[in-house]
N, C-alpha and C positions, 0 to 999 in steps of 0.2 A: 673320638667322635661320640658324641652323645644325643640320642635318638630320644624325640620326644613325639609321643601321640596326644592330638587333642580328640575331645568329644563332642558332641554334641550339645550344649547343655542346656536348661530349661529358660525359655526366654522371657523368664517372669512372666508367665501365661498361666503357668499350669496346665500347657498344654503338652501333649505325650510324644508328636512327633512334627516334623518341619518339611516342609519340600525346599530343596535345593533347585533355585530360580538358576544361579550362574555363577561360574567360580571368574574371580577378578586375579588368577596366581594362575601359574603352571608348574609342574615339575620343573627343578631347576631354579626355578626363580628365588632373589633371598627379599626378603622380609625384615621390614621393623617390628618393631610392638605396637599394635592398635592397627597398622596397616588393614585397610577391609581387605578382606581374601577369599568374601563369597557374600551371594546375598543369598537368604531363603524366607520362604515365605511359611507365616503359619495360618491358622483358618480368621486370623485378622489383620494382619498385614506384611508388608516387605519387610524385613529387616536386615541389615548390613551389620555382617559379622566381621570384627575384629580380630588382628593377629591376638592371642594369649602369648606369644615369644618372636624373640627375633632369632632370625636364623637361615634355613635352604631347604626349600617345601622338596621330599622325599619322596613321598605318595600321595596322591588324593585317591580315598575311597569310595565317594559317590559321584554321579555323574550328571548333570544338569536333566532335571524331572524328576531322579529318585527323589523318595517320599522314605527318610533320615530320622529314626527311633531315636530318642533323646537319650543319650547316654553309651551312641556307638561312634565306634571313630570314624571321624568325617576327616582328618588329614595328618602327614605326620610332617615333621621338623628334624633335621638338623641341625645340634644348635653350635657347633662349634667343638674346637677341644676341648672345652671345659662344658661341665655342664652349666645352666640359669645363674645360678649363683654366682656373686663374685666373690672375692677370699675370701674367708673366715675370718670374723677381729680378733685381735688378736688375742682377747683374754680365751679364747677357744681354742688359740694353735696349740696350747698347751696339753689340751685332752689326746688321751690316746684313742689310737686307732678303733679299740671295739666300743671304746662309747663313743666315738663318732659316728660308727658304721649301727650304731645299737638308736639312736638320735635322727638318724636318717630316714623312715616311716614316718617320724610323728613332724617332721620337714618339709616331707614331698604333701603330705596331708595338706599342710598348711600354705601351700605354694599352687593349691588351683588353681586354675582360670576365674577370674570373675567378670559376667559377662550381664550383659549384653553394651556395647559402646559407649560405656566408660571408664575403659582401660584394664590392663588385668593385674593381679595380687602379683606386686615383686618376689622374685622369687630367689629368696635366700634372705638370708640377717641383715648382710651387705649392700654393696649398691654399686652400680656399675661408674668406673671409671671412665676419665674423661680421654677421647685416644692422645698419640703423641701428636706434639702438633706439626703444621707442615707448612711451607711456605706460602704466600699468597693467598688468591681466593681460597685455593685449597682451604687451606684451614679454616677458612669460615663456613666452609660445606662441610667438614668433618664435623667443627662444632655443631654445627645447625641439625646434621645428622644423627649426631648424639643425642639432643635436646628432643629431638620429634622420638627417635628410639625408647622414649622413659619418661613419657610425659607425667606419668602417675609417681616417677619414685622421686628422690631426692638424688641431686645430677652432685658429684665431689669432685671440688676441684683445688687442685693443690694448693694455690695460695688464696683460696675463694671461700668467705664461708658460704655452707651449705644453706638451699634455698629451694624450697619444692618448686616444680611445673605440672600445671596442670592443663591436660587439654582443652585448648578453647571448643565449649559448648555452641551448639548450634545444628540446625538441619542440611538436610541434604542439599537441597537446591542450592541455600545460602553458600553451603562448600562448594557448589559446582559453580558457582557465579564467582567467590573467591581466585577458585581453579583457573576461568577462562580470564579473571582479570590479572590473574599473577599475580596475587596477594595471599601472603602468608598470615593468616584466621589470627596468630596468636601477638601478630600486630595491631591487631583490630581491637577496641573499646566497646564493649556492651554497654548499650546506653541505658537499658532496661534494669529495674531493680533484680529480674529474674537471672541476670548476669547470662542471655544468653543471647550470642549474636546475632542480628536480624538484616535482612537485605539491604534495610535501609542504613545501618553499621557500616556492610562492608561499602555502601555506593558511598557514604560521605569522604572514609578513608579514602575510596580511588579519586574523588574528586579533590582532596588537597595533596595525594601524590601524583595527581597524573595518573593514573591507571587506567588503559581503557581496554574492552573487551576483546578478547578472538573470540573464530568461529571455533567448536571443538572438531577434533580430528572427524576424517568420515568413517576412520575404523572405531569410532566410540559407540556405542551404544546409544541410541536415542529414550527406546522405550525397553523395557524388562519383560513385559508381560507375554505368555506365549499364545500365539493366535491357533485354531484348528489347522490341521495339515489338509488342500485342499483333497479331496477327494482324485484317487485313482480313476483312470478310465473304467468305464465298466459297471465301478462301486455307485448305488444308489444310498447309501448310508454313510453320514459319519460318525464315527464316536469319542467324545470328550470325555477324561475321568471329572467327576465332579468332586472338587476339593479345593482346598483354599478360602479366598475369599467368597467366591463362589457358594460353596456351601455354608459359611457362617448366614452369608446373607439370605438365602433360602433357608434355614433353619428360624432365623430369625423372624422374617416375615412368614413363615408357619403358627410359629408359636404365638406371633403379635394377631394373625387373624384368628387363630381362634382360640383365644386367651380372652380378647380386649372387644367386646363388643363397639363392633363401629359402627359410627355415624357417620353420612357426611353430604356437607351440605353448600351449596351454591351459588354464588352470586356475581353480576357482571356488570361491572362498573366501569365508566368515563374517566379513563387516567390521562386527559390530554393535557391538566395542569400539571402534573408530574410528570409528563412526555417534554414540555416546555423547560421546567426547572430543569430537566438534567441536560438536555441544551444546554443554556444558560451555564449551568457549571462547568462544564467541555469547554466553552468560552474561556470562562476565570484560568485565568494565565496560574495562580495559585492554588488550584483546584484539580488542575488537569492529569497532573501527574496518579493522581487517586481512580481515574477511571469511574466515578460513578454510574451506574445505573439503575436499571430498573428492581434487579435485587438488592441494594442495599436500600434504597429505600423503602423497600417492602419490610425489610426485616426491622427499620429503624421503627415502620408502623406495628409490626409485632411485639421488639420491646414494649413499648408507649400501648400497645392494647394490653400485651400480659399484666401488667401494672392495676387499671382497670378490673380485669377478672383472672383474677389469680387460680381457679379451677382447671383454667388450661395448662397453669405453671404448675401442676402439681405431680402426684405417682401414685399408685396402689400399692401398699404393702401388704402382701397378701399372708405373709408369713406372721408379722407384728398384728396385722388386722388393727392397721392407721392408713389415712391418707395423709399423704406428706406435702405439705405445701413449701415451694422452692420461693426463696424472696429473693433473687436473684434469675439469672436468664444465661444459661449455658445455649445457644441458640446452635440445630443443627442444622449444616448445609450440606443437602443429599448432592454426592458425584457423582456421575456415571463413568467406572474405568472400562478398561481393557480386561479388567479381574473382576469386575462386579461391582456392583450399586456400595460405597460408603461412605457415612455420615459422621466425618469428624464435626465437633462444635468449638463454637467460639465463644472462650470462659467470659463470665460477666458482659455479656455482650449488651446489657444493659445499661454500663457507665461507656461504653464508644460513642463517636460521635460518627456523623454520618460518612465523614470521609475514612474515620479507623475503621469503619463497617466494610468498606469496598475494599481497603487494603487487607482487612484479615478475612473475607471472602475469596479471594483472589489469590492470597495466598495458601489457604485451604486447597483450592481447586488445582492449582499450580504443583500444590503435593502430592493429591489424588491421582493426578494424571500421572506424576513421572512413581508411580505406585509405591511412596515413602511415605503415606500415612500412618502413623505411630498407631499401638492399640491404647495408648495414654489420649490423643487426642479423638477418639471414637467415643469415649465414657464418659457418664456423669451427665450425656445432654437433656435436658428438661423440658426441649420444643424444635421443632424443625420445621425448614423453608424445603419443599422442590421446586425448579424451576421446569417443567415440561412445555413451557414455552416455547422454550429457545430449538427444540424440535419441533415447531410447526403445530406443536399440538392445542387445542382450545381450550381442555379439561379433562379432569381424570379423577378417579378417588383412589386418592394416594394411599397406604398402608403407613398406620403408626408405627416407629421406629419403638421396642421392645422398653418399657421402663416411661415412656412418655404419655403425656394427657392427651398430644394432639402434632396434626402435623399440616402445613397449609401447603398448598400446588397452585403455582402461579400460569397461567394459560399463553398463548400466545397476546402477541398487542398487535392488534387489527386496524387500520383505519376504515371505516366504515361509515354508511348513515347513523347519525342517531339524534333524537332528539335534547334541544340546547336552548335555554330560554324560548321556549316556545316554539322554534322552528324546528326544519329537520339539516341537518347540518351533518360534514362529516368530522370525524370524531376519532379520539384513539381511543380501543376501547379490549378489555383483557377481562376474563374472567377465571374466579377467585374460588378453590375447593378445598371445604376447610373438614376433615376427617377428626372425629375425635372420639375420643374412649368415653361411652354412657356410662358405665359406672361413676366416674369422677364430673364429666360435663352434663347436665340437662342440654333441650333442644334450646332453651332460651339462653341460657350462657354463652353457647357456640354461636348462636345468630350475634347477638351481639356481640359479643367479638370480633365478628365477622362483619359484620357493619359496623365496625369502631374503624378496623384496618381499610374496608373501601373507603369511610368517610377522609382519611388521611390519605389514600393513593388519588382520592376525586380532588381534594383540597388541600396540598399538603400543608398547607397556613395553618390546617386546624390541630396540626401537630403541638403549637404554638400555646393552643388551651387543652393539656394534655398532662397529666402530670400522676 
């Protein structure tokens, strides 16, 4: 029997410790390699932790809430009669015992986990053998079992030359859409240069094999996030630890209000031409499946203004003592989870088109919720949309997201009186709060700007002389 502990280890954050959201193993249970076997949260987002071995979970040492020091053990393994390793090659069986035993330190050294979700360091010289084979399906679940067991190493097969696997790349959701359509990810074709697999990947697969969705079990998990416990009889108080995401984002909007002198400022304009066209696209049988509305087209106005006045695309370097002007548009869209307000963005959102706008909207917010936002797509953003609309609300002034010039708050869309070629007419109509950091914007940059994005939400033709 050979007994292995993992740890904790640092989830390329730099940060010091993790909370343990939910363990997806039990004692008893055995494990592949890469299998997730827990999720924990750090002060930026979920992350889904990987088996580092295959083998039969021993112990688990924390417990769904504890708050898990980076570098203590979080679970142990059984890995079998043998330890990680498989035989030695054989120019090695040669060595005797006390240099192997003497070899063994600078081995295990070399045999850590490497983490976080994409796969961990093989462990040993060797490489794991392919089992006996067996009759039937059988053997084609043993192989397949193999193959998902070692996706990182190089799989030996007797009369086969050797050929690395690698785990198919991709997000959570996409895996869980995979899951419920019963498709194996590493059949699946990345269509992207990025080689990583996208929802629309796996739906084309199931539509030339036939694959259609179940519902997931109702012992699955829906949401991660943990809510307050309601209050006892009695108790007039409750108490939340505040940690997590939670406090990044309180941290964050501390530091961004009073770091960044803001501005912000107002305006309420007739979007009943861009109430019409996204109709109109809901129509389009070609169209439909993208969901347009009224945030992508806001943000499509965004690109197309930042271009215009590049002072809102910009940052303060306060350290270099430069302002850095972005020529590109990492665009951020603020969520609101169950864990607290976050702003992943969307790289170059600048070269999309209005329908890639809504799909990589949509799929941001689809992450946010099921609380899989990566802290890779949080960074780097250079301009943010909120929608406080969609809660009923009119207007607000939003807070700059930490490192940005500006951040626009789209209002609710009202049908209402308002005046229209001369009459009074009713009207759809949304008003627009545009916050910006005075260091980097004057008040005349932000108005126009501001009045660049209504003149595109009032007409969106005029996107057309825009460039």
């Amino acid at each position: 029997m050979a007994m292995q502990d993992f740890t904790l280890p640092d989830l390329g954050e730099g940060l010091p410790e993790a909370e343990l959201v939910q363990w997806l193993v039990a004692v008893g249970d055995t494990v592949t390699l890469n299998q997730t076997i827990a999720e924990v949260e750090t002060a930026k987002a979920v992350v889904e932790l990987p088996s580092p071995y295959a083998g039969t979970i021993t112990a688990l040492h924390a417990e769904a809430g504890d708050v898990v020091a980076v570098g203590s053990v979080l679970i142990s393994f059984d890995l079998g009669g043998t330890d990680a390793a498989s035989p030695a090659p054989a120019a090695q069986t040669q060595a005797s015992a006390p240099e192997l035993a003497a070899s063994a330190p600078a081995e295990a050294a070399k045999s850590e986990p490497n983490l976080v979700g994409y796969g961990a360091t093989p462990q040993g010289a060797g490489r794991p053998q392919r089992r006996a084979r067996v009759a039937g399906s059988a053997a084609a679940a043993s192989d397949t079992a193999v193959l998902e067991a070692a996706p990182h190493d190089a799989i030996q097969f007797a009369d086969v030359v050797e050929r690395p696997v690698e785990r198919p790349r991709s997000t959570p959701p996409v895996r869980q859409l995979a899951k419920q359509l019963g498709i194996d990810l590493a059949l699946v074709e990345a269509s992207g240069a990025s080689s990583v697999i996208t929802r629309a990947d796996v739906e084309a697969y199931a539509t030339r094999v036939g694959a259609t969705a179940t519902a997931p079990a109702a012992a699955e998990p829906v949401e991660t996030f943990e809510m307050p416990m309601p209050a006892a009889a009695g108790e007039r108080t409750t108490r939340t630890p505040i940690r997590g995401v939670r406090r990044m984002t309180a941290d964050a909007m501390v530091r961004s209000a009073f770091t960044a002198p803001h501005v912000t400022t107002f305006l309420t304009v007739d979007v009943t031409a861009t109430s019409e066209l996204i109709a109109s696209l809901k129509g389009d049988r070609d169209l439909q499946e993208h969901r347009i509305g009224i945030m992508a087209v806001a943000a499509k106005a965004v690109c197309l203004a930042l271009g215009r006045h590049p002072g809102l695309n910009s940052k303060w370097d306060d350290e270099a003592g430069e302002i850095v002007e972005h020529h590109y548009v990492n665009l951020g869209i603020a969520a609101a989870t169950g864990r607290g307000l976050v702003v992943p963005n969307i790289r170059d959102a600048q070269e999309l088109t209005l329908a890639e706008l809504a799909d990589a909207i949509r799929g941001l917010a689809e992450t946010a919720r099921a609380g899989k936002t990566s802290p890779a797509d949080m960074m780097g953003g250079t301009f943010s949309i909120t929608n406080v609309g969609v809660f009923g609300v009119d207007a607000g002034t939003p807070i700059i997201n930490p490192g940005e010039a500006g951040i626009l708050a789209l209002g609710a869309v009202r049908r209402q009186p308002w005046e229209h070629r001369g009459e009074i007419a009713l009207r759809d109509v949304m008003t627009l709060a545009l916050s910006f950091d005075h260091r980097l914007v004057d008040g005349e940059q932000g108005s126009r700007f501001l009045v660049d994005v209504a003149g595109i939400l009032r007409e969106p033709g005029r996107a057309m002389l825009l460039r």
